[in-house]
ROTORPA-554184 format. One record per residue (C-alpha): residue number from 1; x, y, z; residue in three letters. Coordinates in nm, 4 decimals. Example, Ala and Ser with C-alpha at 12.3 -4.5 7.8 and 13.67 -1.06 7.14 Angstrom:
! ROTORPA-554184
<r 1,<1.2300,-0.4500,0.7800>,'ALA'> <r 2,<1.3670,-0.1060,0.7140>,'SER'> 
! end
This chain:
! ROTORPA-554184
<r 1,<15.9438,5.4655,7.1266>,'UNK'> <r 2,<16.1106,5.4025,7.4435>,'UNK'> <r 3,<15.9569,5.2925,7.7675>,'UNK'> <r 4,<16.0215,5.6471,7.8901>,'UNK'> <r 5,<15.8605,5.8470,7.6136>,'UNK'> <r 6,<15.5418,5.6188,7.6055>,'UNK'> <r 7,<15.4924,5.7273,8.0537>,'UNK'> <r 8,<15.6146,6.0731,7.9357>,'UNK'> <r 9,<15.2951,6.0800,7.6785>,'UNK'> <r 10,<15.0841,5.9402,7.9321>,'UNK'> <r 11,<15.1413,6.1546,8.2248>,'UNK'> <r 12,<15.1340,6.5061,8.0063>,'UNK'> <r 13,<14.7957,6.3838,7.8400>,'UNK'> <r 14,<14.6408,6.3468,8.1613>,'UNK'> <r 15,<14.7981,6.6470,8.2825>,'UNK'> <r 16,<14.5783,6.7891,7.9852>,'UNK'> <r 17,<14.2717,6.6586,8.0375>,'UNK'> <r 18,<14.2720,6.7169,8.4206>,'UNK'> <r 19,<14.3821,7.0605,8.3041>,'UNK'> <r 20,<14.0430,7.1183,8.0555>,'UNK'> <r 21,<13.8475,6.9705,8.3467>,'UNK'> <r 22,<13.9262,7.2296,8.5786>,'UNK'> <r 23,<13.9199,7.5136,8.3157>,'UNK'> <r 24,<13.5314,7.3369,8.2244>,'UNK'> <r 25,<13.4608,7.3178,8.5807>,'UNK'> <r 26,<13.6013,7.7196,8.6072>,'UNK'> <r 27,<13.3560,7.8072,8.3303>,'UNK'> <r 28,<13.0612,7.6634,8.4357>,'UNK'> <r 29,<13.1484,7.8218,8.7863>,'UNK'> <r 30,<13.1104,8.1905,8.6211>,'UNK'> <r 31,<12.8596,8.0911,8.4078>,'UNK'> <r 32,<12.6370,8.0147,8.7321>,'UNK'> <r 33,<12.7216,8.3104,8.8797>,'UNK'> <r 34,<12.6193,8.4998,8.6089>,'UNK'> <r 35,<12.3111,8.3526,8.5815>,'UNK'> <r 36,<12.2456,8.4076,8.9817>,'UNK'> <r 37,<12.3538,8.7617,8.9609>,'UNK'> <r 38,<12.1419,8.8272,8.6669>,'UNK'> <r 39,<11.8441,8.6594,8.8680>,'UNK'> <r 40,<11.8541,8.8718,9.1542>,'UNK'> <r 41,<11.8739,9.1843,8.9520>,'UNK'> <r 42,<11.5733,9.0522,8.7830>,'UNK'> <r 43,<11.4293,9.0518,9.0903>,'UNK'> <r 44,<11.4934,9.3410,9.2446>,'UNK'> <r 45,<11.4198,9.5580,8.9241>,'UNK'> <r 46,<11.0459,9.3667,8.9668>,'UNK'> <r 47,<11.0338,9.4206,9.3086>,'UNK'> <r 48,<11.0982,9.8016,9.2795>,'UNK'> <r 49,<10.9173,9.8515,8.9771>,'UNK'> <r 50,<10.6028,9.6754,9.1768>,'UNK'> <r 51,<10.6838,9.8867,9.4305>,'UNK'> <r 52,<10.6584,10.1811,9.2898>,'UNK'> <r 53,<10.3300,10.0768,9.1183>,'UNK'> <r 54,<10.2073,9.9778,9.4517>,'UNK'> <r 55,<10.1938,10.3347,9.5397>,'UNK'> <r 56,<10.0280,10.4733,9.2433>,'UNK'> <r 57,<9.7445,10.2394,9.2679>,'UNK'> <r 58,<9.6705,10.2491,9.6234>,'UNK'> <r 59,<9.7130,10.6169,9.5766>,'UNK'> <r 60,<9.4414,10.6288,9.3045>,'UNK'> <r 61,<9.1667,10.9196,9.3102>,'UNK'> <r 62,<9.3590,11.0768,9.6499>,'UNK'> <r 63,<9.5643,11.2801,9.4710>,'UNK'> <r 64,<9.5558,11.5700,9.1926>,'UNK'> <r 65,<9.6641,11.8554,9.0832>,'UNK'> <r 66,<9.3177,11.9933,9.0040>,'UNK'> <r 67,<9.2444,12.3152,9.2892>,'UNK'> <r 68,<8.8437,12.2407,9.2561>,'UNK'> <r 69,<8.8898,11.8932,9.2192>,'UNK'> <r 70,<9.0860,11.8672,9.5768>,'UNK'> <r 71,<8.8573,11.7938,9.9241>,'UNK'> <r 72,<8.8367,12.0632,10.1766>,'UNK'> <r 73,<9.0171,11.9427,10.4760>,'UNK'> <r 74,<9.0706,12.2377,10.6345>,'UNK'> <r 75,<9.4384,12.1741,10.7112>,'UNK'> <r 76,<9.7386,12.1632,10.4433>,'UNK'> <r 77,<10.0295,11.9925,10.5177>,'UNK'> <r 78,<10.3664,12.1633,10.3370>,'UNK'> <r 79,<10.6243,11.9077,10.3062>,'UNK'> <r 80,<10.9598,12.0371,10.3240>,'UNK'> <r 81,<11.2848,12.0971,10.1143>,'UNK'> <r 82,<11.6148,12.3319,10.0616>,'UNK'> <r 83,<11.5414,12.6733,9.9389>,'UNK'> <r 84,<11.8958,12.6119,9.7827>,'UNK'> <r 85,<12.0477,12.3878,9.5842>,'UNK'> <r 86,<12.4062,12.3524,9.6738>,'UNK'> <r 87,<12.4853,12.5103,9.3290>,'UNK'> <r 88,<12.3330,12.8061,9.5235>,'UNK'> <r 89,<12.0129,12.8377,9.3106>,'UNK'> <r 90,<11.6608,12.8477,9.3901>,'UNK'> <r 91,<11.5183,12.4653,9.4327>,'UNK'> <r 92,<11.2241,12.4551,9.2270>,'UNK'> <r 93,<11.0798,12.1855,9.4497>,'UNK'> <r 94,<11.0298,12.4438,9.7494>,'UNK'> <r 95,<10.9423,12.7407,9.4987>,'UNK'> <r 96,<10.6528,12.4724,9.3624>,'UNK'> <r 97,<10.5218,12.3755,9.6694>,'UNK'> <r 98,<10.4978,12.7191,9.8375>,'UNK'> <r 99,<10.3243,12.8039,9.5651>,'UNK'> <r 100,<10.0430,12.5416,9.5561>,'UNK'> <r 101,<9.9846,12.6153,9.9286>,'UNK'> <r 102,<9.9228,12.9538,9.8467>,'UNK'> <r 103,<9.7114,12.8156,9.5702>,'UNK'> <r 104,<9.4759,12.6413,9.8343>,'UNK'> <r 105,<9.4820,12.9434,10.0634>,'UNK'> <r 106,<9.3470,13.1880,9.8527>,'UNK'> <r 107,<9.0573,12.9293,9.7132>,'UNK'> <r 108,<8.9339,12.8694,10.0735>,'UNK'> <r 109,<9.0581,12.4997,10.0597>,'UNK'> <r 110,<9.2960,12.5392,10.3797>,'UNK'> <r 111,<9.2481,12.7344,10.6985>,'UNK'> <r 112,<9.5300,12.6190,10.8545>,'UNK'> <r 113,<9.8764,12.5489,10.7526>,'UNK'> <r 114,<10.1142,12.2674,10.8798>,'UNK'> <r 115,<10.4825,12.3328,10.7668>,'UNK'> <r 116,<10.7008,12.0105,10.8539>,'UNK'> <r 117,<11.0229,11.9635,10.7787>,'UNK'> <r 118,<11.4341,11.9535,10.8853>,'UNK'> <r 119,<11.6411,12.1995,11.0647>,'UNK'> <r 120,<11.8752,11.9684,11.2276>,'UNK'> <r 121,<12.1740,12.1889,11.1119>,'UNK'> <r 122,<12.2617,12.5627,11.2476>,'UNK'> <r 123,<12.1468,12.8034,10.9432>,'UNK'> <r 124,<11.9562,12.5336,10.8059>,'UNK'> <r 125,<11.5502,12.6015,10.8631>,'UNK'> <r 126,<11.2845,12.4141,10.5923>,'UNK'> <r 127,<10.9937,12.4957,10.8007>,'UNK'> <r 128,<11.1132,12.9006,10.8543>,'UNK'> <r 129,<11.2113,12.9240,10.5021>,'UNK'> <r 130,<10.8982,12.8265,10.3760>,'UNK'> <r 131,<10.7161,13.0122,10.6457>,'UNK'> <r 132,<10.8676,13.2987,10.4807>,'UNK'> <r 133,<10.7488,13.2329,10.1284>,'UNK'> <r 134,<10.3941,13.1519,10.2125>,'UNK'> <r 135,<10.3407,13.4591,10.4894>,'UNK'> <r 136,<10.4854,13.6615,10.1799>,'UNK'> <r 137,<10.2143,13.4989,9.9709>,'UNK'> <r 138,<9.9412,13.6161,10.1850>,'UNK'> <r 139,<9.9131,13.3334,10.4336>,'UNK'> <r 140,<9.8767,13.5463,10.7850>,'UNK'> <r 141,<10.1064,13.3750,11.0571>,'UNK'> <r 142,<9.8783,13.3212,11.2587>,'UNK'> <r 143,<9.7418,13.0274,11.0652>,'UNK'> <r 144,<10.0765,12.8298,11.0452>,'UNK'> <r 145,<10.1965,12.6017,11.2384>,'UNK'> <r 146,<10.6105,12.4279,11.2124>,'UNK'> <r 147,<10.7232,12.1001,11.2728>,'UNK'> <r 148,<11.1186,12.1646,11.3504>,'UNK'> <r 149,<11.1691,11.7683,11.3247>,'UNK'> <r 150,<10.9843,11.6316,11.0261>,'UNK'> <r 151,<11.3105,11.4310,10.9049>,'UNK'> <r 152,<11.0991,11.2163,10.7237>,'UNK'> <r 153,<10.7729,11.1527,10.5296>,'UNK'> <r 154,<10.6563,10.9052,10.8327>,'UNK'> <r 155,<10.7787,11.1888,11.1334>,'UNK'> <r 156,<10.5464,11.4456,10.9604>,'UNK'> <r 157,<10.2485,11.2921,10.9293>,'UNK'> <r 158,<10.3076,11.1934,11.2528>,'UNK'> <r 159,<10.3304,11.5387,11.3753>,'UNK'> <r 160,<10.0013,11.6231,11.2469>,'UNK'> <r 161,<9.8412,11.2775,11.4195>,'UNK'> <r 162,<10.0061,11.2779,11.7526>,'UNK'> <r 163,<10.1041,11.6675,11.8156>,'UNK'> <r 164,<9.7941,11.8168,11.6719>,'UNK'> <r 165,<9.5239,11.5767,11.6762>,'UNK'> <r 166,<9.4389,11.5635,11.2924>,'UNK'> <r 167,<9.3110,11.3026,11.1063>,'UNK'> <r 168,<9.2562,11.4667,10.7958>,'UNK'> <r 169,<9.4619,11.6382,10.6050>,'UNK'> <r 170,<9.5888,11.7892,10.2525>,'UNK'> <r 171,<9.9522,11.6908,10.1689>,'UNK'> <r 172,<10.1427,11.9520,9.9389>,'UNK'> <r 173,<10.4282,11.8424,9.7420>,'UNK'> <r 174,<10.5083,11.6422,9.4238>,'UNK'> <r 175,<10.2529,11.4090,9.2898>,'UNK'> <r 176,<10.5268,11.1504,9.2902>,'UNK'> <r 177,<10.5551,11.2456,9.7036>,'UNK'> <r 178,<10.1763,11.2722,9.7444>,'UNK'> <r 179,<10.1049,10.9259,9.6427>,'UNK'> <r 180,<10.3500,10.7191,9.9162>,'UNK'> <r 181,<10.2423,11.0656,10.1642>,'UNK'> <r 182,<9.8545,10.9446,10.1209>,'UNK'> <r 183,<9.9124,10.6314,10.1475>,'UNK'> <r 184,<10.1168,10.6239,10.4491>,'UNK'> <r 185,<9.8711,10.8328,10.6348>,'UNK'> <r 186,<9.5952,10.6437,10.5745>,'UNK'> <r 187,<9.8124,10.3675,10.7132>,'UNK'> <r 188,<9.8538,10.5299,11.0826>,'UNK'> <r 189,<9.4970,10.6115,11.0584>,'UNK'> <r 190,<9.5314,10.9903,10.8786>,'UNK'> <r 191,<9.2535,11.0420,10.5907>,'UNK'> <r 192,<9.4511,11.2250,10.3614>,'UNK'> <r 193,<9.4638,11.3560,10.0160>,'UNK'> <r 194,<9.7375,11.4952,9.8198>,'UNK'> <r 195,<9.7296,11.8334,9.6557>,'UNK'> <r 196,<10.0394,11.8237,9.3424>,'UNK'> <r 197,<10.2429,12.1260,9.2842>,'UNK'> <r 198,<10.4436,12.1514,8.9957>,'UNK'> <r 199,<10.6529,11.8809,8.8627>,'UNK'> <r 200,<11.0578,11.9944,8.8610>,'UNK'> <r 201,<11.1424,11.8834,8.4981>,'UNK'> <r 202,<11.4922,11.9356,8.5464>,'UNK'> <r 203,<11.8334,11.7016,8.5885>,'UNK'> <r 204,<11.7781,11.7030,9.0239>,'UNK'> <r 205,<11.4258,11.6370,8.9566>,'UNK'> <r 206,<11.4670,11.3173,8.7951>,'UNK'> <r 207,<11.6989,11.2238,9.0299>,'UNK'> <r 208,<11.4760,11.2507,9.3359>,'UNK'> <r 209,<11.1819,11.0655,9.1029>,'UNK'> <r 210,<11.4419,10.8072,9.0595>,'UNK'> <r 211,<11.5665,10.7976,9.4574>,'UNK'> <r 212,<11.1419,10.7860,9.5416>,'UNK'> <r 213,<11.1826,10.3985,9.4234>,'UNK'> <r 214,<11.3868,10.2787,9.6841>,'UNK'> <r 215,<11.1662,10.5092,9.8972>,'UNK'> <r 216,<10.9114,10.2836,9.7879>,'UNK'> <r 217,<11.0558,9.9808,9.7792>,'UNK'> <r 218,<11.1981,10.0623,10.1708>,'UNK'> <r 219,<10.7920,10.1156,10.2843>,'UNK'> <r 220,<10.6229,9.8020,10.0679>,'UNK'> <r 221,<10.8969,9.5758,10.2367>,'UNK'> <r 222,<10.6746,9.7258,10.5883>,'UNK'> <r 223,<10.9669,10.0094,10.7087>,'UNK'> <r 224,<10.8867,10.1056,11.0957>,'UNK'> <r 225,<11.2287,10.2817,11.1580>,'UNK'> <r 226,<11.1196,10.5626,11.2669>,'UNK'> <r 227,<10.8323,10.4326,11.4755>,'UNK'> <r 228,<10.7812,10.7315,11.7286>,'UNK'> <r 229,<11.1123,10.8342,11.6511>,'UNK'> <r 230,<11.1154,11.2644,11.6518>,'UNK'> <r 231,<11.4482,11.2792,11.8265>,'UNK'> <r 232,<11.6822,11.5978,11.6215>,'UNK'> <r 233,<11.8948,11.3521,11.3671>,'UNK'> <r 234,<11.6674,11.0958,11.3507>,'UNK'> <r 235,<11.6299,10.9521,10.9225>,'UNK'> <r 236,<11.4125,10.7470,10.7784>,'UNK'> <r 237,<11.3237,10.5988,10.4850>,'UNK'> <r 238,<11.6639,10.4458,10.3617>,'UNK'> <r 239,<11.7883,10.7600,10.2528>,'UNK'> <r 240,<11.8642,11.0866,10.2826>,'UNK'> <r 241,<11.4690,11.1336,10.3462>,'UNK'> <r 242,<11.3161,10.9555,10.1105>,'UNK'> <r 243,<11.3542,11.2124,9.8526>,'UNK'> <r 244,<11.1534,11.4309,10.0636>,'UNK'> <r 245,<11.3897,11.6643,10.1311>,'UNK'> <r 246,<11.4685,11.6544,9.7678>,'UNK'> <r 247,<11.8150,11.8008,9.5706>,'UNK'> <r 248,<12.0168,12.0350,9.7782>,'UNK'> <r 249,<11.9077,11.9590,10.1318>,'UNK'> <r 250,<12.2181,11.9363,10.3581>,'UNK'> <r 251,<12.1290,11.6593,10.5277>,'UNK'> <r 252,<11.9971,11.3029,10.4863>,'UNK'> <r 253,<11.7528,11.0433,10.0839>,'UNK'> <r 254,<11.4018,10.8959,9.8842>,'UNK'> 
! end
């Protein structure tokens, strides 16, 4: 073999190997940044599943769905959501928790009503919608009170601490809402428990159970945002309202 040919081989084998040493060094690249990626999913699947469990167990004995089993605080407060889905059918979320204020009413547990929640949009009313259902139900007018502005979990109980002067109350909604409700009011100094209406076992229900994580994981982490916020537009809660407002709200969510 010639002078030539025995460079030639030279200079294409190291071609080659320099050649599998960056494809090795590519590899191992991804294969770190795999293992990072995977890592902080890890982590943020514990942090939210903590979070969530946070709630429950803090929330413990505050809550139930159980009319004789619930304290008489003398004040409910109705958490609000669409009438409509945007389907145009009736959200069983508001039907649910209309009803279990009506529930409290007629067994003497309330004496006053507190109805908080969004009508930042023209044609858009939570608080006069539900007004509706309940006075329907029995519940005399007189007896209710709205909150125009309860955007959020946080701006409602709020309301009832800084407008009104309570600091005890009965939260209405889902049990899955009740238990971050409770706890946050016992956090600004509210002694609240949570009376559960009925569970929405539906595709939009799971979807605001599954948007109440991040709710979660928003107010673990120590969320302030809306801080003596009650300004029309003002959100909360890292989403549209933390679920609160629940399917088929226009606004907003969790």
């Amino acid at each position: 073999m010639s002078d030539f040919g025995v460079e030639l081989g030279f200079v294409l084998n190291g071609n080659i190997g320099i050649f599998e040493k960056n494809i090795q060094t590519v590899f191992m690249r991804v294969l770190l940044l795999k293992r990072l990626l995977l890592s902080i999913l890890m982590v943020a699947v514990a942090y939210v599943v903590f979070s969530y469990g946070f709630f429950v167990w803090r929330a413990d004995g505050l809550v139930t769905g159980c009319v004789d089993g619930i304290e008489d605080n003398g004040t409910g407060l109705l958490l609000g959501t669409s009438r409509l889905l945007n389907n145009g059918d009736s959200n069983l979320f508001f039907v649910h928790r209309c009803d279990a204020a009506l529930v409290l009413w007629r067994a003497g547990k309330i004496r006053r009503l507190v109805i908080s929640g969004d009508s930042a949009h023209v044609g858009y009313d939570e608080p006069e919608w539900m007004r509706a259902y309940v006075v329907d139900g029995g519940i005399p007018d007189s007896v209710i009170v709205l909150d125009k502005y309860g955007f959020s979990t946080m701006a409602s109980l709020r309301f009832c601490r800084d407008s009104l002067g309570m600091d005890r109350i009965t939260v209405i909604s889902q049990r899955f809402h009740n238990e971050r409700a409770v706890v946050l009011a016992r956090r600004i100094g509210i002694e609240a428990v949570g009376f559960d209406a009925e569970a929405v076992w539906t595709w939009y229900g799971w979807k605001t159970v599954l948007r109440e994580f991040g709710a979660r994981g928003y107010w673990v982490m120590g969320g302030q945002r809306d801080e003596g916020q009650r300004d029309k537009g003002t959100r909360d809660e890292g989403q549209r309202d933390e679920g609160q407002r629940d399917e088929g709200a226009k606004v907003n969510s969790e």
